[in-house]
MITIKE-150354 format. One record per residue (C-alpha): residue in one letter; chain; x negated, y negated, z negated. Coordinates in steps of 0.001 Angstrom, whole numbers, always signed. Layout:
<sites>
+----+----+---------+---------+---------+
| aa | ch |      px |      py |      pz |
+----+----+---------+---------+---------+
|  A |  A |       X |       Y |       Z |
...
+----+----+---------+---------+---------+
</sites>
This chain:
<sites>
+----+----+---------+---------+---------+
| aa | ch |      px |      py |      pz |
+----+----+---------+---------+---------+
|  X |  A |  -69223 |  +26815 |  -60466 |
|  X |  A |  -72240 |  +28169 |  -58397 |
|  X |  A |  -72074 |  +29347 |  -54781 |
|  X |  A |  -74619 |  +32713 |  -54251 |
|  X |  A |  -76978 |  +32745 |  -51206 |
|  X |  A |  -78285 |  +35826 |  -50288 |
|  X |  A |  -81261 |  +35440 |  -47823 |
|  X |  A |  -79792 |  +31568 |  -47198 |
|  X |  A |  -76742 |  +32378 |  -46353 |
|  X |  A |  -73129 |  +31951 |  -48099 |
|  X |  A |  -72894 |  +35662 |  -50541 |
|  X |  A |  -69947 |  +34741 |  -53282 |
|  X |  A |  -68577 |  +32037 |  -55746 |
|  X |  A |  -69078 |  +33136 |  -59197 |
|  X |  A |  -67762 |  +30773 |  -62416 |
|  X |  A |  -68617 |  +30253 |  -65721 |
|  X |  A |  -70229 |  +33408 |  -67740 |
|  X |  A |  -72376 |  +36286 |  -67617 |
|  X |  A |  -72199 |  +37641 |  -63816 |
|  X |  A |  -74521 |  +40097 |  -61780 |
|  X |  A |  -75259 |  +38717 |  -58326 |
|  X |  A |  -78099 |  +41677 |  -57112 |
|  X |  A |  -81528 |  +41484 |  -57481 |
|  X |  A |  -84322 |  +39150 |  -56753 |
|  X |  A |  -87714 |  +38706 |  -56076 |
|  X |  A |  -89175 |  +35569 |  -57264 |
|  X |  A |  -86611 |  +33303 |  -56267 |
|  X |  A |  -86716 |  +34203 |  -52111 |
|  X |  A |  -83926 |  +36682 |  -51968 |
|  X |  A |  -81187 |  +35171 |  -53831 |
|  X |  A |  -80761 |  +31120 |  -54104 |
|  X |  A |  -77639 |  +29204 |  -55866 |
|  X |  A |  -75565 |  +25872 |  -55003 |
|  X |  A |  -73462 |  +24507 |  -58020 |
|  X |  A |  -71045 |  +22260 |  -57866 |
|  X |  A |  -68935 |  +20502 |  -61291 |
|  X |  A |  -65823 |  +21823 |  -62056 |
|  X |  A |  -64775 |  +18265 |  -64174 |
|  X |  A |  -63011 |  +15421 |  -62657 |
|  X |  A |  -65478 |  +12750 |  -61931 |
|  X |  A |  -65177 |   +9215 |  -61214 |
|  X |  A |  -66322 |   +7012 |  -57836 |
|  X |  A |  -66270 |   +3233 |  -58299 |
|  X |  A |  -65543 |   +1746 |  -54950 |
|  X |  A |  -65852 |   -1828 |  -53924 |
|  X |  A |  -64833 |   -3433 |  -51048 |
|  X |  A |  -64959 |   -7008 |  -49205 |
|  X |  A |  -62228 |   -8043 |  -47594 |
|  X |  A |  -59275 |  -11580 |  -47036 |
|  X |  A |  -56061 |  -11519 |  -47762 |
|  X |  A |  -53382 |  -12816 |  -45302 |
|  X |  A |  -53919 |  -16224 |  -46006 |
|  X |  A |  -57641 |  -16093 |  -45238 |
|  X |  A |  -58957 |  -15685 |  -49012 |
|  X |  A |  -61842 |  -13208 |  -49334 |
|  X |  A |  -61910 |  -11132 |  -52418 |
|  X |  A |  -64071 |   -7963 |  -53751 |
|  X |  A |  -61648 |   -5484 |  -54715 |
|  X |  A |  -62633 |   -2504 |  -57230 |
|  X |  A |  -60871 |    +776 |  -56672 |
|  X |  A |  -61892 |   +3863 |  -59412 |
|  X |  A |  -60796 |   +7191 |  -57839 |
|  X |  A |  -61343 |  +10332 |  -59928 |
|  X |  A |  -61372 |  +13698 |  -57986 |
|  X |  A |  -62018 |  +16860 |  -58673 |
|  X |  A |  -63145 |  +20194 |  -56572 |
|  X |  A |  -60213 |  +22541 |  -55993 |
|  X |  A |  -61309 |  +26152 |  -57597 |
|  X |  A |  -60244 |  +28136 |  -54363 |
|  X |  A |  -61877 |  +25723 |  -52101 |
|  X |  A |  -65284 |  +25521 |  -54144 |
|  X |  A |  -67274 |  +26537 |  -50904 |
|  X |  A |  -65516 |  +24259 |  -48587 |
|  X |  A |  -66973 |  +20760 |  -51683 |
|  X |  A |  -70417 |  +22670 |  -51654 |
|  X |  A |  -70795 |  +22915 |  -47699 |
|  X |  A |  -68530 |  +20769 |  -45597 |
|  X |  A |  -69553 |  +17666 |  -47360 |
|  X |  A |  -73196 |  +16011 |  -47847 |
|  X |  A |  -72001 |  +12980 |  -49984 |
|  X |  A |  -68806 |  +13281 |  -50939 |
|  X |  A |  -69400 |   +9676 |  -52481 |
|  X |  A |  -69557 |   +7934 |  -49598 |
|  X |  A |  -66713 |  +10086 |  -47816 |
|  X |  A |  -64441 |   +8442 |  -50782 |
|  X |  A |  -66116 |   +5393 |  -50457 |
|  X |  A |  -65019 |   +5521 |  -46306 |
|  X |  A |  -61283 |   +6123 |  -47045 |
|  X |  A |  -60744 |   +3921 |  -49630 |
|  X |  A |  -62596 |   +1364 |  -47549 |
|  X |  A |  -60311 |   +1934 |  -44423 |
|  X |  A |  -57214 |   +1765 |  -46599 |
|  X |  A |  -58077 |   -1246 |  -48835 |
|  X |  A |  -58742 |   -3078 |  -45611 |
|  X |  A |  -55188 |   -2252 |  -43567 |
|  X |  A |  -53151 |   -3033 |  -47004 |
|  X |  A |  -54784 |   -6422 |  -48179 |
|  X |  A |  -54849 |   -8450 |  -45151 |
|  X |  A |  -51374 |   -8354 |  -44670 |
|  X |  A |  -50526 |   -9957 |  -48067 |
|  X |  A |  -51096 |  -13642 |  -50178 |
|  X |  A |  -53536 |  -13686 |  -52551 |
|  X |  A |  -50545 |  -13944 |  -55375 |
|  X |  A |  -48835 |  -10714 |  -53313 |
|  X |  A |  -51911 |   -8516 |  -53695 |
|  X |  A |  -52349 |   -9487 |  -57523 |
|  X |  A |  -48850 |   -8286 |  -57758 |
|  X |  A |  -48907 |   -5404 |  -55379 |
|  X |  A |  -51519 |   -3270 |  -56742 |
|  X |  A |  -49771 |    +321 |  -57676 |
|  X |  A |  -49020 |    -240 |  -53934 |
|  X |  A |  -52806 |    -217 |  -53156 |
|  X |  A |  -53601 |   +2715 |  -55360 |
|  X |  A |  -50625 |   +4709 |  -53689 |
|  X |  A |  -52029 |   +4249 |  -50430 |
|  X |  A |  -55468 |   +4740 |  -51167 |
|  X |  A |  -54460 |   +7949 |  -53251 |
|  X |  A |  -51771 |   +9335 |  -50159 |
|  X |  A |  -54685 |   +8495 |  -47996 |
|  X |  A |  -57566 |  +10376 |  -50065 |
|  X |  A |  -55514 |  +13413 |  -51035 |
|  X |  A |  -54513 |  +13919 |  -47439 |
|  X |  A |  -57882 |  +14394 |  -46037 |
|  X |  A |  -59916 |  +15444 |  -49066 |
|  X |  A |  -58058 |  +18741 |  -49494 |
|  X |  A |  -59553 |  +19183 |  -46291 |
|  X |  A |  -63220 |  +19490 |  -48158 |
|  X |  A |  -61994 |  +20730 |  -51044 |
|  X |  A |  -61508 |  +18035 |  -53640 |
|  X |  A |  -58011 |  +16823 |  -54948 |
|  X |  A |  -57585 |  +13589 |  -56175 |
|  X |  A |  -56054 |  +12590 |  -59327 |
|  X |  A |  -55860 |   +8784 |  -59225 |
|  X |  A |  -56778 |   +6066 |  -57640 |
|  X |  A |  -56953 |   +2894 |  -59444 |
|  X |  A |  -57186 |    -607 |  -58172 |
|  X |  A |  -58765 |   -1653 |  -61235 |
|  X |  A |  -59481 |   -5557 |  -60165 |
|  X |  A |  -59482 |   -7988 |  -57804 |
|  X |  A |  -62176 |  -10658 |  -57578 |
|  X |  A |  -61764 |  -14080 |  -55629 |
|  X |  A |  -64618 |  -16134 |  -54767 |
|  X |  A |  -65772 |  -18075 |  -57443 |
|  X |  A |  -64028 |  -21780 |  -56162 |
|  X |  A |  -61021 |  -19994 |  -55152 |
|  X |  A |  -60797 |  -18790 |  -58890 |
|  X |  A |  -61844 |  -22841 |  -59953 |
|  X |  A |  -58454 |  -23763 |  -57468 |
|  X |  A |  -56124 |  -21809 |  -58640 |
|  X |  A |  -56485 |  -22408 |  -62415 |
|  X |  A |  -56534 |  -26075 |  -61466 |
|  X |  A |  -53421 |  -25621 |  -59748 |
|  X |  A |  -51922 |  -24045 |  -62944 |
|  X |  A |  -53075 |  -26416 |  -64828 |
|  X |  A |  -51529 |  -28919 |  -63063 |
|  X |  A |  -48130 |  -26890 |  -62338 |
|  X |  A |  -48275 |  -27024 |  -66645 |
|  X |  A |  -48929 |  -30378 |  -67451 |
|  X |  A |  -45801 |  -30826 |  -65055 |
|  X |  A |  -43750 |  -29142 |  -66374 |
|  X |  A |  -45412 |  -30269 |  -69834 |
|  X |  A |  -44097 |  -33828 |  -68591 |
|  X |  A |  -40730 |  -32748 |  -67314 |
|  X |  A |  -39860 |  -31693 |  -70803 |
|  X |  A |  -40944 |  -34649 |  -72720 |
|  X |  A |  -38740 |  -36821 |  -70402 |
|  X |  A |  -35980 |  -34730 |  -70818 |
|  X |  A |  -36884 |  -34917 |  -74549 |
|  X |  A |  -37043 |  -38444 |  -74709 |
|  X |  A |  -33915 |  -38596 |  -72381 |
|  X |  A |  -31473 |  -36271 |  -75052 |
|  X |  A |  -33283 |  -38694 |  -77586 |
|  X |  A |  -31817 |  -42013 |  -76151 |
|  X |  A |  -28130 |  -40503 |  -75295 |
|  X |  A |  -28191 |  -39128 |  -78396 |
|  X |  A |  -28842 |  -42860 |  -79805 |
|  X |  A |  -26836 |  -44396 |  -77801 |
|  X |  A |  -23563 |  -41683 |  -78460 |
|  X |  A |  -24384 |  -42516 |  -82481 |
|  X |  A |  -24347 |  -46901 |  -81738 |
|  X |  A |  -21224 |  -46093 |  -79764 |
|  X |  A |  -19350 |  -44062 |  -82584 |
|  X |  A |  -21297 |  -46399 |  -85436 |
|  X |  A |  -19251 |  -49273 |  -83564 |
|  X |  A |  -16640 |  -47378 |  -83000 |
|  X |  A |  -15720 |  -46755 |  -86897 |
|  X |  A |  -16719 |  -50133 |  -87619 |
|  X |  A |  -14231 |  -51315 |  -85863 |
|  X |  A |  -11886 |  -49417 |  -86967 |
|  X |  A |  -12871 |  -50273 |  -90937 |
|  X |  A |  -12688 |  -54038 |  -89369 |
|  X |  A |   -9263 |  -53613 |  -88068 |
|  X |  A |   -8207 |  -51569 |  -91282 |
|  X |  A |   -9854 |  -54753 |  -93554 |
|  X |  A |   -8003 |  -57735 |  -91761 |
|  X |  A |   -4467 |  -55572 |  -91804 |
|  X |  A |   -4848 |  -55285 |  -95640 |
|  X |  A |   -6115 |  -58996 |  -95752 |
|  X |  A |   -2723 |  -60053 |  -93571 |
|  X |  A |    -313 |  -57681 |  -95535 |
|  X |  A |   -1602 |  -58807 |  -98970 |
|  X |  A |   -1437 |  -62598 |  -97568 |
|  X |  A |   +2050 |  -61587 |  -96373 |
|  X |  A |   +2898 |  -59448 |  -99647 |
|  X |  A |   +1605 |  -62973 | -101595 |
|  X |  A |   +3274 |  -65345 | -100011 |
|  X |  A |   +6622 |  -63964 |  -99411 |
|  X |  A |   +6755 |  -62097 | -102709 |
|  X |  A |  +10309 |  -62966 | -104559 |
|  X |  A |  +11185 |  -65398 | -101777 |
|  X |  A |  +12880 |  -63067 |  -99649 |
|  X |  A |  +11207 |  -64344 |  -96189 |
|  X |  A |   +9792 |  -62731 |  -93297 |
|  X |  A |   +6760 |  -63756 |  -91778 |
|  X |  A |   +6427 |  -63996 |  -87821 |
|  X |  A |   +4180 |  -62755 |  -85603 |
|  X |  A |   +2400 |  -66362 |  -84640 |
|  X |  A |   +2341 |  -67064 |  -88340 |
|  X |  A |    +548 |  -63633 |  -88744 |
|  X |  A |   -1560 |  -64951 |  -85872 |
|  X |  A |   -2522 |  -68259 |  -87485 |
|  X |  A |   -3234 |  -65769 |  -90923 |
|  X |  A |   -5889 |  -63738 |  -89030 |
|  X |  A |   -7550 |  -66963 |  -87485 |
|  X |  A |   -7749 |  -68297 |  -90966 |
|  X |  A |   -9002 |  -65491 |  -91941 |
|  X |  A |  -11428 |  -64742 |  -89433 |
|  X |  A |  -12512 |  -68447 |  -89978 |
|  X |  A |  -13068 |  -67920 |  -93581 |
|  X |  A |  -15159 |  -64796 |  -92360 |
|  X |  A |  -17192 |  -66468 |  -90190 |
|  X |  A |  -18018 |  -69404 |  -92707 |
|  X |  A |  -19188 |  -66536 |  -94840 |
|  X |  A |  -21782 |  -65597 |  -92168 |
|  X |  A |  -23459 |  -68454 |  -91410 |
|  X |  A |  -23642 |  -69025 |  -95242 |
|  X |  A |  -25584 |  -65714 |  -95917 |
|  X |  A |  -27838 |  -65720 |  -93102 |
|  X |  A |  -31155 |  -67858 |  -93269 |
|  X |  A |  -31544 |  -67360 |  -89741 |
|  X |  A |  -28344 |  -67885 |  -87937 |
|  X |  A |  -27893 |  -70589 |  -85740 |
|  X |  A |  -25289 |  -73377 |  -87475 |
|  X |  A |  -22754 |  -74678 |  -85290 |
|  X |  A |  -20693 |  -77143 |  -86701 |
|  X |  A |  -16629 |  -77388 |  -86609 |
|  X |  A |  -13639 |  -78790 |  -87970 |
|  X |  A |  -13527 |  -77680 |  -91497 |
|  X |  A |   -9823 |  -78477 |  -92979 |
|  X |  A |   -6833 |  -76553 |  -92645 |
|  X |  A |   -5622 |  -78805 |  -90121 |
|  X |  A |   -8311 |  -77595 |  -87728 |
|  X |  A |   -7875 |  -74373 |  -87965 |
|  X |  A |   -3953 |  -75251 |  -87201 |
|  X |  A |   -5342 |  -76888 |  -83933 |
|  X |  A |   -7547 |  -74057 |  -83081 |
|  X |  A |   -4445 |  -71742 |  -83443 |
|  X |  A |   -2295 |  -74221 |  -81011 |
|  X |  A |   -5393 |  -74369 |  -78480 |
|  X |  A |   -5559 |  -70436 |  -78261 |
|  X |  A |   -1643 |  -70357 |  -78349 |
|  X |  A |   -1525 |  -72818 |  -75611 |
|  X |  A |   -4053 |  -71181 |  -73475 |
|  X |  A |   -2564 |  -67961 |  -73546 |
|  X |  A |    +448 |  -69535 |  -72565 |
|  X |  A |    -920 |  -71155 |  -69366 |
|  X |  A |   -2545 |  -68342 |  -68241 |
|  X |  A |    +952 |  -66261 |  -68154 |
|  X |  A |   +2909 |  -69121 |  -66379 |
|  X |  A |   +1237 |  -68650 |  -63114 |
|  X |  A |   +2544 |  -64967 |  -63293 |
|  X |  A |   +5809 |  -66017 |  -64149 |
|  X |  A |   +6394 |  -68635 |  -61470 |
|  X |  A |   +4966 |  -65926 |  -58459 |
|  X |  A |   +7915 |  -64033 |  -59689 |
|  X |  A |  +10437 |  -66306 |  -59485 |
|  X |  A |   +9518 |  -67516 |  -56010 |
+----+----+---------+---------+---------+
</sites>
């Protein structure tokens, strides 16, 4: 768009086209002003801390454009329009970011641009520009505040990096110990399953067409046998076991069944005896 100046001062706005503005001699009747018609772009940086005393260079991108009735008021009222922008955005940047954290102004940003664009488009249309957008395109921390905080990430990581392979190794050990615990658990239970077999054959052997019935302490004196028997076995396969060395006829294993008899039946007297006092 072109403003026409007749004699230096304001005549008409013409557009794009063939127009007829009057006639001229050698350029000192009739002079012309132009101004774009496309949105352009003004990159605005700006220098300022954040609420917790962190300076950083933020980058604002504002793309205006002049308003087609207003064309005289872009051409004449301003001399740099860049700098006007450059004024605004500057007073708004500075009002929003120092009341936030560094991490809040990182994640407050459409908050910026909406300022910064309320602000602009307010007093722009004023001069004859409307704004579009206004971008806060990036925000720039010093160098060693940049260094600090990935350290502190990094660190925050290998934390949490840590955290898990405890936990890992943790579910790994319960884990172990819940399969010992049901390993033991069914071999007892095949243990207890083998000697009851062992004692009813035993019974089924010796009893068989004699019409008897067992009792419970010979049962008991069946199982220690048994057991004993077992335990022989033991000592006998292992190369490493520790030998121990005891009485190895029936009649000992008779004793050790009246010992364990015996001591079971001391340790109930004293029971007995509180109740009849």
């Amino acid at each position: 768009m072109y403003s026409v100046e007749k004699f230096g001062k304001y005549s008409q706005t013409i557009g794009p086209g063939l127009a007829v503005v009057g006639c001229d001699v050698c350029g000192a009747c009739i002079t012309f002003r132009s101004v774009t018609s496309r949105v352009e772009q003004n990159v605005c940086q700006i220098r300022t801390k954040t609420k917790d005393n962190v300076f950083v260079n933020v980058i604002v991108a504002v793309q205006q454009s002049v308003i087609p009735d207003k064309a005289r008021d872009a051409m004449y009222k301003l001399s740099n329009v860049h700098a006007q922008i450059d004024s605004y955005v500057s007073d708004v940047v500075r009002s929003q970011v120092p009341k936030m954290n560094l991490d809040e102004a990182f994640e407050k940003k459409d908050e910026i641009s909406d300022a910064c664009q309320a602000q602009l488009q307010e007093n722009m249309s004023h001069y004859g520009f409307t704004i579009h957008k206004a971008l806060v395109t990036e925000l720039q921390p010093d160098a060693e505040v940049m260094h600090s905080m990935n350290e502190i990430n990094k660190q925050r990581r290998l934390r949490d990096a840590s955290l898990m392979a405890a936990e890992a190794e943790k579910v790994k050990i319960v884990k172990a110990a819940e399969a010992a615990a049901d390993a033991q658990h069914l071999q007892g239970q095949g243990i207890a399953r083998q000697r009851a077999a062992i004692i009813e054959g035993l019974k089924d052997s010796i009893t068989s067409g004699t019409g008897e019935h067992l009792t419970s302490e010979k049962v008991s004196e069946l199982l220690l046998v048994t057991q004993y028997f077992e335990t022989l076995r033991d000592i006998g396969a292992s190369s490493r076991s520790n030998h121990i060395f005891i009485p190895n006829g029936p009649g000992g294993v008779a004793d050790v069944a009246t010992q364990i008899r015996s001591g079971v039946l001391q340790a109930s007297a004293p029971g007995q005896s509180s109740m009849r006092a």
